[in-house]
C-alpha positions in Angstrom: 29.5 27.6 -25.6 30.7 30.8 -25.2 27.5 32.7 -24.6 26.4 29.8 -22.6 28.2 31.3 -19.4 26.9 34.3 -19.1 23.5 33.2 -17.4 21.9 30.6 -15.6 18.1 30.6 -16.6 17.1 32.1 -20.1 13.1 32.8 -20.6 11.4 31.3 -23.6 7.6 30.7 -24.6 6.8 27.0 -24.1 4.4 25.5 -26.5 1.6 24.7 -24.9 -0.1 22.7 -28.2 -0.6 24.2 -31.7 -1.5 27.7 -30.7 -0.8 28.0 -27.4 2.3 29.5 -25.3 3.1 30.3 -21.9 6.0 32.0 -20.5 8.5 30.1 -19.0 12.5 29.3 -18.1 14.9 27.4 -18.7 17.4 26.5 -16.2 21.2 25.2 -15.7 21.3 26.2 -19.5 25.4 26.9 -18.6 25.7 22.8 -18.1 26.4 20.8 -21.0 27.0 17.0 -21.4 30.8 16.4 -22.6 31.9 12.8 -24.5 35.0 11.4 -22.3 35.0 8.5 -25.0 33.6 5.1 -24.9 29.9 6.9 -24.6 31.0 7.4 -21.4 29.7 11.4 -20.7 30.2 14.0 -17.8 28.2 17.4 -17.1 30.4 20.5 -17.2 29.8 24.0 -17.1 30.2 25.9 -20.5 33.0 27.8 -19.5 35.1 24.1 -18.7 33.4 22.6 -21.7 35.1 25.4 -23.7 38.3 24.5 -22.5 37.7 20.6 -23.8 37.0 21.9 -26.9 40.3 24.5 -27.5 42.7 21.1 -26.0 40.9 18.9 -28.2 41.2 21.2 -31.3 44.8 21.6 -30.5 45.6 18.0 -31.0 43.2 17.6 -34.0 45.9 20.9 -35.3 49.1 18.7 -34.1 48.0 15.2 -35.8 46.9 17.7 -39.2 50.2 19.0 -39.1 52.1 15.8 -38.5 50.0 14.4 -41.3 50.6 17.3 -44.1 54.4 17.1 -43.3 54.1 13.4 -43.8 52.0 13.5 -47.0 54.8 16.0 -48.6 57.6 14.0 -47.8 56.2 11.2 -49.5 55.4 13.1 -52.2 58.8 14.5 -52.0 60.2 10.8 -52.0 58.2 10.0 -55.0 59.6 12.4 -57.0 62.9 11.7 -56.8 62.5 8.3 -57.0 60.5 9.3 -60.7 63.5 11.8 -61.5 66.2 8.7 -60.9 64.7 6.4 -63.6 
């Protein structure tokens, strides 16, 4: 995504059968397809889908975090609760 930006139409070789290519471009290569949820999808440019991405990865960090402070208080619980018997 993040090279995505810096052009519009990239040149490739098409294959043209088996053994065969021919010069060609591809275009609107900075447009992606971005997953809203529900399979419903939206075009975005690179440079916005890269954004998507970081806010997305920063709740995915937030739910880890929550989660590894959870798991070590229960951990925590249980042994104290095997250090009273």
């Amino acid at each position: 995504l993040q090279e995505l930006p810096t052009k519009t139409r990239r040149d490739i070789m098409v294959p043209m059968g088996p053994k065969a290519f021919m010069p060609g471009q591809l275009v609107h290569t900075n447009e992606v397809l971005v997953l809203l949820g529900e399979n419903y999808f939206v075009e975005r440019s690179a440079k916005q889908a890269e954004g998507i991405v970081e806010r997305r990865l920063e709740v995915i960090r937030g739910l880890m975090d929550a989660t590894v402070k959870k798991a070590n208080d229960i951990a925590a619980r249980a042994d104290l609760s095997g250090q009273a018997k």
